[in-house]
C-alpha positions as CSV (number, residue, x, y, z in Angstrom):
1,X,64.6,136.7,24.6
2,X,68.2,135.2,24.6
3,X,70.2,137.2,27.1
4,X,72.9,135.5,28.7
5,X,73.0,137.7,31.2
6,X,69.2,137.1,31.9
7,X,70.4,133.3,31.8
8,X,73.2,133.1,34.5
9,X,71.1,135.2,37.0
10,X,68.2,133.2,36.5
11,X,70.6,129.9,37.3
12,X,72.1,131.8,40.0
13,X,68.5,132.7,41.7
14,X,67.5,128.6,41.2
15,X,70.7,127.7,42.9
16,X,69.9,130.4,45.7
17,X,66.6,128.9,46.3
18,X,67.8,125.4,46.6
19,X,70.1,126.4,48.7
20,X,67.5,128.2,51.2
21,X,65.8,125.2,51.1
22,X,68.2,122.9,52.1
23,X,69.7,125.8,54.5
24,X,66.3,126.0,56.5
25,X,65.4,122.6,56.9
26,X,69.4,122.8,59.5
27,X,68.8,126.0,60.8
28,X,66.6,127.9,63.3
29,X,67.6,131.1,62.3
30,X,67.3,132.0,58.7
31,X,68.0,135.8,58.8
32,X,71.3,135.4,57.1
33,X,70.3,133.2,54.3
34,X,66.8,135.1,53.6
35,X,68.7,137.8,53.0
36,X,70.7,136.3,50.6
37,X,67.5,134.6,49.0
38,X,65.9,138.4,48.6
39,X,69.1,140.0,47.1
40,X,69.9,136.6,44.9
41,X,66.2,137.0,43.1
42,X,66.5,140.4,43.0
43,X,69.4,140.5,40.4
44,X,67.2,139.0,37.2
45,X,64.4,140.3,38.0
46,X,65.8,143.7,37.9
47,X,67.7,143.0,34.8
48,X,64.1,142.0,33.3
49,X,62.6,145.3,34.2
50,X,65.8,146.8,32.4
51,X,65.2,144.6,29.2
52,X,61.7,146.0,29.4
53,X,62.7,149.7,30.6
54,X,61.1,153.1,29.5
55,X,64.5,154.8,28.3
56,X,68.0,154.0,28.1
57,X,68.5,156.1,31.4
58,X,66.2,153.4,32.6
59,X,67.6,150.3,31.5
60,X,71.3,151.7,33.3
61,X,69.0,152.5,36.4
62,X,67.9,149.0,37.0
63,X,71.2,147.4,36.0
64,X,72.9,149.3,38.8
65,X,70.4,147.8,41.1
66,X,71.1,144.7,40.0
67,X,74.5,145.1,40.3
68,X,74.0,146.5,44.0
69,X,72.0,143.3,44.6
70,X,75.2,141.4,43.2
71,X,77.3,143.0,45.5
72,X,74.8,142.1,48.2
73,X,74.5,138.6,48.0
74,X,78.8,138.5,47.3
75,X,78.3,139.9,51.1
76,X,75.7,137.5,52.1
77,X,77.4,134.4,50.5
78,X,81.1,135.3,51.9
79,X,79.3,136.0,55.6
80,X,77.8,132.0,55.1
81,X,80.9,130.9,54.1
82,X,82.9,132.0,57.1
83,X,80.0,130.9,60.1
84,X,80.7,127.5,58.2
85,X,76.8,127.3,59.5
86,X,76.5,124.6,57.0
87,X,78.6,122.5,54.8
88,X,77.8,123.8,51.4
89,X,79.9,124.6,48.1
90,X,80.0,128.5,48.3
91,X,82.9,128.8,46.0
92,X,81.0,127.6,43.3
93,X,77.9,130.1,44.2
94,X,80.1,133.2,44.8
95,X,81.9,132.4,41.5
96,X,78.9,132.8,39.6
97,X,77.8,136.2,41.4
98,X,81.2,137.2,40.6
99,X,80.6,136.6,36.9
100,X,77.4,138.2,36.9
101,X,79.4,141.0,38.7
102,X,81.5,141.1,35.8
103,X,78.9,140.9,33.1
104,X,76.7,143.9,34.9
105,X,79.9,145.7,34.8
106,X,80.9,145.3,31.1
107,X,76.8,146.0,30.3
108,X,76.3,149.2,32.0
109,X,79.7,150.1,30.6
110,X,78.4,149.6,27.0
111,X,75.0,151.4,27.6
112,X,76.6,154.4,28.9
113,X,79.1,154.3,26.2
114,X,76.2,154.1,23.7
115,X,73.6,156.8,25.6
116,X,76.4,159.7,24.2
């Protein structure tokens, strides 16, 4: 399935897990970023159970998740940023959850739209 919503989370979860990587191999204490790693991962693979869902009311379920997850890493991400814990290019990873944000947004805007 071409989704390009399916697409940028699925870069934005790769990028999430590099970063971990590289994150944990500096840092004792991973709390911070292994929360971002569980909300990251969690976006697409919610918005695959949506592209797979039971009913409409189910596809708008799990793409509110997903967006809830967005939201979460956007927290996760901005906390990183300001510990300056590590030297890292955030701006580039919060930018893409933002886009996702945006894309989630417009999506579950369509679907209810459409479930009338």
């Amino acid at each position: 399935m071409n989704s390009p919503l399916l697409e940028k989370s699925l870069d934005f979860a790769t990028k999430t897990v590099l970063f971990y990587e590289e994150f944990s191999k500096t840092r004792k204490d991973t709390t911070i970023a292994k929360q971002l790693l569980r909300s990251a991962t969690s976006i697409g693979a919610n918005i695959n159970e949506a592209v797979y869902g039971n009913s409409k009311a189910d596809f708008i379920s799990k793409l509110h998740i997903s967006l809830k997850e967005t939201g979460e890493s956007i927290y996760w991400l901005t906390l990183l940023k300001r510990t300056c814990l590590i030297d890292y290019d955030f701006d580039s990873l919060l930018s893409l959850a933002e886009e996702i944000k945006r894309m989630l947004i417009a999506s579950l805007n369509t679907a209810k739209e459409n479930k009338q």
